[in-house]
LUMDO-238581 format. One record per residue (C-alpha): residue number from 1; chain; x, z, y. Coordinates in nm, 3 decimals. Each point is the difference from the previous one (the first is absolute). Layout:
BEGIN
<nr->NUM&kette->A&xx->X&zz->Z&yy->Y>
...
// end
This chain:
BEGIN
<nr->1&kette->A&xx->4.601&zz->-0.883&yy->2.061>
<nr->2&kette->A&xx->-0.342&zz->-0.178&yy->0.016>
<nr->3&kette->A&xx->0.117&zz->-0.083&yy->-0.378>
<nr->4&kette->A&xx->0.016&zz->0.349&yy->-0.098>
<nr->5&kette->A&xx->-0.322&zz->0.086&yy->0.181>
<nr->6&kette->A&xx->-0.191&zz->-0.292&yy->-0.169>
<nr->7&kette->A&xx->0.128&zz->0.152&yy->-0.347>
<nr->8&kette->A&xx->-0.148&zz->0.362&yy->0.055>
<nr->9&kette->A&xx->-0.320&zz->-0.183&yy->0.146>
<nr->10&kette->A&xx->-0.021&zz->-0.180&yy->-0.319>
<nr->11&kette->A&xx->0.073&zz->0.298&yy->-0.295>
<nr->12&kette->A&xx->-0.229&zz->0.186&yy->0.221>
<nr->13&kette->A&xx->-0.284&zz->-0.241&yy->-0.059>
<nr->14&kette->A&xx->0.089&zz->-0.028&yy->-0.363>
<nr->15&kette->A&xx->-0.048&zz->0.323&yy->-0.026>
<nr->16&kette->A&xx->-0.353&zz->0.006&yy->0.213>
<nr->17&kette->A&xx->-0.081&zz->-0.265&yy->-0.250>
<nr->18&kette->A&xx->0.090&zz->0.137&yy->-0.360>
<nr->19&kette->A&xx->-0.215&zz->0.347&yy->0.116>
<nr->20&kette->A&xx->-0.269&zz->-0.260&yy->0.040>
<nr->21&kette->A&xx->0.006&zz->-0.117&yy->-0.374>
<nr->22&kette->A&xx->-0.252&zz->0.226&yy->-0.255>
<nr->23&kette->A&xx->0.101&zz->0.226&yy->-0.223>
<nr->24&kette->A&xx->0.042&zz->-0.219&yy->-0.366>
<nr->25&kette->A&xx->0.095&zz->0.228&yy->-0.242>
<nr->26&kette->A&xx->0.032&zz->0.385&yy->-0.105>
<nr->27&kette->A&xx->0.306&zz->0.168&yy->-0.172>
<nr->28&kette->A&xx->-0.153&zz->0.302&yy->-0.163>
<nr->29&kette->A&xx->0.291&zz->0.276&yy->-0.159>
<nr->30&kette->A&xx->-0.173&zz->0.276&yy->-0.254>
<nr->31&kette->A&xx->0.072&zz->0.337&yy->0.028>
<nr->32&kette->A&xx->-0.095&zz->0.354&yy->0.109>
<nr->33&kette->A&xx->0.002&zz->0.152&yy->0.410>
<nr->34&kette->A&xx->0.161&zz->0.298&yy->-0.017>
<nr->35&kette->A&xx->0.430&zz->0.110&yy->-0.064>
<nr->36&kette->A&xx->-0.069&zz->0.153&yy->-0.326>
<nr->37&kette->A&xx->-0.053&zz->-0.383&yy->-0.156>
<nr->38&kette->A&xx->0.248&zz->-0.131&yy->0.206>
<nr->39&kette->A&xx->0.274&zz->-0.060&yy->-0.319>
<nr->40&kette->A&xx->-0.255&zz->-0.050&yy->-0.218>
<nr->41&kette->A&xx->-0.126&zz->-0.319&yy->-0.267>
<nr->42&kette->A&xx->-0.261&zz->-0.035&yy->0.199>
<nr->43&kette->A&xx->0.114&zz->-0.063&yy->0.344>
<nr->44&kette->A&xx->0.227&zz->-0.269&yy->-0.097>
<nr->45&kette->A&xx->-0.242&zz->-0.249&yy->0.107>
<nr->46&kette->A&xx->0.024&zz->0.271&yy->0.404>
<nr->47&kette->A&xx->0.423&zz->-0.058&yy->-0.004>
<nr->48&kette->A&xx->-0.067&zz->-0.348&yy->-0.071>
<nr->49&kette->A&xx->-0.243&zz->-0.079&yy->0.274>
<nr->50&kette->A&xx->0.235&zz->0.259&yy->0.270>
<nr->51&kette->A&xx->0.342&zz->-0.263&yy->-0.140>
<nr->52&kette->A&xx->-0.217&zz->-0.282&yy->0.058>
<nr->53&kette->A&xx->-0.102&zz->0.110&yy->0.375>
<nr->54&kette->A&xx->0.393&zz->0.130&yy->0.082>
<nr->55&kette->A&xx->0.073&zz->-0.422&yy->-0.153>
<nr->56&kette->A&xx->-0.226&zz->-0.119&yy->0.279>
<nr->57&kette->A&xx->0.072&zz->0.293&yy->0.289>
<nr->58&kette->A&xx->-0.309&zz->0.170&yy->-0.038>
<nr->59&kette->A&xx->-0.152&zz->0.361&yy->-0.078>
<nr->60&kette->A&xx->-0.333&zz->0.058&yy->-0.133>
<nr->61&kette->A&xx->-0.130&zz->0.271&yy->0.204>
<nr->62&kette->A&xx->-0.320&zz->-0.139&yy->0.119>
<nr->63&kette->A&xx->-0.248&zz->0.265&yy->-0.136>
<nr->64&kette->A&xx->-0.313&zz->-0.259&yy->-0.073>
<nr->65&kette->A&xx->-0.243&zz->-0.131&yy->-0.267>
<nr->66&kette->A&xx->0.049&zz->0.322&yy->-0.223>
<nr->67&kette->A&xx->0.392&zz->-0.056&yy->0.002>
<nr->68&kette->A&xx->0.328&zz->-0.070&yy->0.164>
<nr->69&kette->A&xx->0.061&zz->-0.373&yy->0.113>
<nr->70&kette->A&xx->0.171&zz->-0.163&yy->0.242>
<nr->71&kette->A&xx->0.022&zz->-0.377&yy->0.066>
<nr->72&kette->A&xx->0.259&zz->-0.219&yy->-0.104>
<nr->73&kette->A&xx->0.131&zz->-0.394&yy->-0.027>
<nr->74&kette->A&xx->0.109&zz->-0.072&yy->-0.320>
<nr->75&kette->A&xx->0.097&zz->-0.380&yy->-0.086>
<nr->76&kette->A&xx->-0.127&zz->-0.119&yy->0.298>
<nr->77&kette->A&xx->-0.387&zz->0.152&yy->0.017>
<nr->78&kette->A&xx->-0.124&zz->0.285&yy->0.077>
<nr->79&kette->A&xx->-0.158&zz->0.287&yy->-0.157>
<nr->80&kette->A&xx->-0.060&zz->0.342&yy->-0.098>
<nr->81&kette->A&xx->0.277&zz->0.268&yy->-0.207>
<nr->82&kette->A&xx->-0.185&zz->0.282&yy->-0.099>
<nr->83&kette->A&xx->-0.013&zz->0.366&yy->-0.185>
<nr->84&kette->A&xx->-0.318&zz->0.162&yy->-0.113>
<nr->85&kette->A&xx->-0.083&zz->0.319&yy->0.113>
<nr->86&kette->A&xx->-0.278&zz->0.073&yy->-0.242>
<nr->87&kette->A&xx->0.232&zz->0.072&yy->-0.327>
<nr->88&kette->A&xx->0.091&zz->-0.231&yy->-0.269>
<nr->89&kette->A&xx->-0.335&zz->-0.002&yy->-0.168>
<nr->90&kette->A&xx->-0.220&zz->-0.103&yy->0.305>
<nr->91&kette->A&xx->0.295&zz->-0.255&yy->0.135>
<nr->92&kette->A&xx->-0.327&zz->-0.269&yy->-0.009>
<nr->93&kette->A&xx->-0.149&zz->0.144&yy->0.337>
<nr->94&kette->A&xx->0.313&zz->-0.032&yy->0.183>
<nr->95&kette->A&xx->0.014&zz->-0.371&yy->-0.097>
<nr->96&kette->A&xx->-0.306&zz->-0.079&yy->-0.003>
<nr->97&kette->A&xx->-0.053&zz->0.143&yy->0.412>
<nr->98&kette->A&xx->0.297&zz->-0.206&yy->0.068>
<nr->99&kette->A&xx->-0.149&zz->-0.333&yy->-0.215>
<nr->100&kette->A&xx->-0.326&zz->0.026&yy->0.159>
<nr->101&kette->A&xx->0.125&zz->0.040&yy->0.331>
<nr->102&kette->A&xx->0.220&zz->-0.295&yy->0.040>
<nr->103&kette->A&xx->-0.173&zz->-0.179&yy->-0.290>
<nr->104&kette->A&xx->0.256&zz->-0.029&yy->-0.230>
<nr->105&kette->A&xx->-0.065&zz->-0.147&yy->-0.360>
<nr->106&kette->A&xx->0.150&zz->0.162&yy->-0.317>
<nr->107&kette->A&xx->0.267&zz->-0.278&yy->-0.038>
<nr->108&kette->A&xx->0.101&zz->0.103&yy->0.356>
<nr->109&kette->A&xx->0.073&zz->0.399&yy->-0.103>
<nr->110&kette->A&xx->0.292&zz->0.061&yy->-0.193>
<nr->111&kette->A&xx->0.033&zz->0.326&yy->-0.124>
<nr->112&kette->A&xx->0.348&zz->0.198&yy->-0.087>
<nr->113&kette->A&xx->-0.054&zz->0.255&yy->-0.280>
<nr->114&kette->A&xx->0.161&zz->0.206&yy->-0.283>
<nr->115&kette->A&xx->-0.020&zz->-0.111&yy->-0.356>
<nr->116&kette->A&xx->0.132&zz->0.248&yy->-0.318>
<nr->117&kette->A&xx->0.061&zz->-0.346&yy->-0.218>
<nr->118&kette->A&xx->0.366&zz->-0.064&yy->0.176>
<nr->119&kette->A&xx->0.254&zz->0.166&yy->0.061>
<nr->120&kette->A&xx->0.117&zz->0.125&yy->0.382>
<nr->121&kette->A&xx->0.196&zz->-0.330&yy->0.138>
<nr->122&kette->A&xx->-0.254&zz->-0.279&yy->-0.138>
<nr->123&kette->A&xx->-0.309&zz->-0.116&yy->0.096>
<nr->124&kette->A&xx->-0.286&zz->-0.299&yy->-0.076>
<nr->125&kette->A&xx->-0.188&zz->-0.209&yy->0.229>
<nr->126&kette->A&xx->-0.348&zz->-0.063&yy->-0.111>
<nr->127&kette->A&xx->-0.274&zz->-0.255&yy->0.182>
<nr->128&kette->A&xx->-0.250&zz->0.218&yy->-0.132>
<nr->129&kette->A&xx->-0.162&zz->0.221&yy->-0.277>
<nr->130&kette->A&xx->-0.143&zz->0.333&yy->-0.084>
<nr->131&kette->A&xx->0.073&zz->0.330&yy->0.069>
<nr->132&kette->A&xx->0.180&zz->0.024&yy->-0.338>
<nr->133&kette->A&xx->-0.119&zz->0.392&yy->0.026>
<nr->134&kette->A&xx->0.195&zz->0.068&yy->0.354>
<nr->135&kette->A&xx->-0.291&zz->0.197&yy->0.206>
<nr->136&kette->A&xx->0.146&zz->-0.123&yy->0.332>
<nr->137&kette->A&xx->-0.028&zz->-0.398&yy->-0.097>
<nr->138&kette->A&xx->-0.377&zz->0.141&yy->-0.157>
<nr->139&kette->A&xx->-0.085&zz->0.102&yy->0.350>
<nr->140&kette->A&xx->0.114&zz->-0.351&yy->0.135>
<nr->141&kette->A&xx->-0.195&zz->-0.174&yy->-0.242>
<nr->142&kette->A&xx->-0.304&zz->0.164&yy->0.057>
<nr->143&kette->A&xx->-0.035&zz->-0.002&yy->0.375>
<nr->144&kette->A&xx->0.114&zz->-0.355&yy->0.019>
<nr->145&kette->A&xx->-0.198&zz->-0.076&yy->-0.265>
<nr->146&kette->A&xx->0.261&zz->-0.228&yy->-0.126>
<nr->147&kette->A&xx->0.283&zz->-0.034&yy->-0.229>
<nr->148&kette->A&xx->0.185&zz->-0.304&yy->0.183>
<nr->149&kette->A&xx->0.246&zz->0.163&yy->0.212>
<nr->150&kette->A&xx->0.371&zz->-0.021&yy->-0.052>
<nr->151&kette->A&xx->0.239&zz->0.317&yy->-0.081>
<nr->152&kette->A&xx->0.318&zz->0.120&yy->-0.082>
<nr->153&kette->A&xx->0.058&zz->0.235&yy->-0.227>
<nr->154&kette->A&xx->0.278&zz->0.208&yy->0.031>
<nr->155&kette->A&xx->0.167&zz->0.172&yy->-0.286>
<nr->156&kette->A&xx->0.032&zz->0.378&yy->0.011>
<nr->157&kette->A&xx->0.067&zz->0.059&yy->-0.392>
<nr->158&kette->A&xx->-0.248&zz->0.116&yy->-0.300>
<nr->159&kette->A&xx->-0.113&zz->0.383&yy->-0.093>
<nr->160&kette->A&xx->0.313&zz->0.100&yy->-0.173>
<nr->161&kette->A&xx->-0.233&zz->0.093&yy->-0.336>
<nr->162&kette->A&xx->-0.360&zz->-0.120&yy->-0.065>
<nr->163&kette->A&xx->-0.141&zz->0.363&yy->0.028>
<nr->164&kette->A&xx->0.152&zz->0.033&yy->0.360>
<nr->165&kette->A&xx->-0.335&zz->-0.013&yy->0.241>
<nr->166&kette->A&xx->0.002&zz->-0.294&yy->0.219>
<nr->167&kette->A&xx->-0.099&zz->0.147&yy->0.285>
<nr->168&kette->A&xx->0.271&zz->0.241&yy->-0.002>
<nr->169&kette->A&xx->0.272&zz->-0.247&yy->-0.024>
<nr->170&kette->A&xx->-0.094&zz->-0.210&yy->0.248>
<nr->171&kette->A&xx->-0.041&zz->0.256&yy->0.238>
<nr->172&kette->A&xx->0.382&zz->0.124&yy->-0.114>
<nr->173&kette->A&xx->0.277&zz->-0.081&yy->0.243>
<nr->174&kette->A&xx->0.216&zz->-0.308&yy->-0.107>
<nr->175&kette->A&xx->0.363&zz->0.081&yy->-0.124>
<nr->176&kette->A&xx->0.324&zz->-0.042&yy->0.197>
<nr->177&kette->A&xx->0.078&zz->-0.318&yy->-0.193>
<nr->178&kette->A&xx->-0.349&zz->-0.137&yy->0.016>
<nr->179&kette->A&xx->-0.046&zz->0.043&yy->0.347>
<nr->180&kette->A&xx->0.286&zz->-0.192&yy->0.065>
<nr->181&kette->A&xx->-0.074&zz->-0.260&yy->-0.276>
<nr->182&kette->A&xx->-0.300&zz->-0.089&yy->0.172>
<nr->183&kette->A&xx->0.151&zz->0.010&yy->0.353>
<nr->184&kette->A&xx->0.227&zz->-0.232&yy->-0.097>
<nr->185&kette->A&xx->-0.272&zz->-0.249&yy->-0.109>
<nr->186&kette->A&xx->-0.170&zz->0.028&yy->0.366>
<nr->187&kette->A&xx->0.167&zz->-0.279&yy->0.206>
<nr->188&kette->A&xx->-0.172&zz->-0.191&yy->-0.351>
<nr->189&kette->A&xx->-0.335&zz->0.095&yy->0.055>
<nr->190&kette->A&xx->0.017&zz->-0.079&yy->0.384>
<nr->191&kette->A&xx->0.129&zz->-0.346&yy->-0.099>
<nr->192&kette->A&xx->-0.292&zz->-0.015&yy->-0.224>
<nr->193&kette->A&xx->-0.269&zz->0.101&yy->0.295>
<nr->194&kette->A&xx->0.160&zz->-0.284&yy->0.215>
<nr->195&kette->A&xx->-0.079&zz->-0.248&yy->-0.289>
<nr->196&kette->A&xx->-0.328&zz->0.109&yy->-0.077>
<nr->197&kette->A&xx->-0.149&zz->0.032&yy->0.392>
<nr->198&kette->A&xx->0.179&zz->-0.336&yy->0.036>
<nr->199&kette->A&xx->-0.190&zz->-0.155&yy->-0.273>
<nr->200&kette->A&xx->0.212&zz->-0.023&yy->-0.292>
<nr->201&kette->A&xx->-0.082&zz->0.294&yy->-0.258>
<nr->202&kette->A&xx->0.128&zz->-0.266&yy->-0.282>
<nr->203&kette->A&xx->0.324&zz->0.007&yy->0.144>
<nr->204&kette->A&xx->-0.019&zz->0.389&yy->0.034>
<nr->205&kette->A&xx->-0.127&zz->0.063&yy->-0.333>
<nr->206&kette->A&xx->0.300&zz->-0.230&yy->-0.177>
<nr->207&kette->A&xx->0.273&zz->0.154&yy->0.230>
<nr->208&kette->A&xx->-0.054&zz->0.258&yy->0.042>
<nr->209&kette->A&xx->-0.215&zz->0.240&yy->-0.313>
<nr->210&kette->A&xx->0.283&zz->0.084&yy->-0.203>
// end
């Protein structure tokens, strides 16, 4: 029995000891608060960051920093999963709160978010770049005051005729068959988070943006 005893005495230091360790990274999903965007293009980057805390038995509930976070463990470290409160186009204060607060550098924050230039069920890995005209990654940009963070950009499908307004068809509810396109591609995009926060976007980016 002492056996058994020693055991429990030992996960429950572990456990003392991994809530020591700093939080070393954010996970930051796009969207909208608010049911009415709930199916939309634009929360992809919400569902996303919900499948990724359900992956590591978490909910992120914790109303703080101008969002909804909760903390997580996620190949090993620990950090921060997080949902921006402030709408899509002022997603940057959310982050940046968080960033400042734990001091987290760009290459530390990677950020889940909808992109019209793929089709529901792919997505891209990129190390970094520009806003490439999405208003939430502007946002980002500008309050970090940096371009170098790492994001994955998650297909939702393009305006189904040049003259369709943006704004209105991002903010339309996904189909059926791309809603389930893209929730098939989930399990993916966690895999991809676990390779990132563990260090290896390379091996992400070349498994895994297809």
């Amino acid at each position: 029995m002492a056996g058994i005893f020693d055991l429990f005495d030992k996960i429950k230091a572990d456990r003392e000891e991994k809530a020591k360790e700093p939080i070393s990274f954010i996970v930051a999903g796009l969207g909208n608060p608010g049911t009415k965007y709930e199916r939309t293009r634009h929360n992809v980057g919400f569902i996303a960051a919900d499948y990724i805390a359900t992956k590591v038995s978490a909910k992120i509930d914790r109303a703080r920093f101008d969002s909804l976070c909760c903390e997580v463990t996620i190949a090993g470290r620990r950090g921060l999963l997080l949902k921006p409160t402030t709408y899509m186009n002022n997603s940057g204060i959310a982050i940046r709160h968080a960033a400042d607060f734990y001091k987290i550098a760009p290459e530390n924050i990677i950020v889940l978010h909808d992109e019209i230039s793929f089709e529901p069920g792919a997505f891209r890995i990129r190390r970094k770049g520009s806003a490439g005209g999405h208003n939430g990654l502007k946002s980002i940009i500008a309050h970090l005051g940096s371009e170098d963070f790492p994001r994955i950009k998650l297909g939702v499908g393009a305006k189904p005729h040049p003259e369709y307004d943006l704004a209105d068809w991002v903010l339309s509810p996904m189909t059926d068959a791309g809603m389930k396109a893209f929730s098939d591609r989930l399990e993916d995009v966690f895999s991809a988070v676990e390779l990132i926060v563990g260090g290896d976007i390379d091996g992400a980016m070349s498994r895994y943006s297809h």
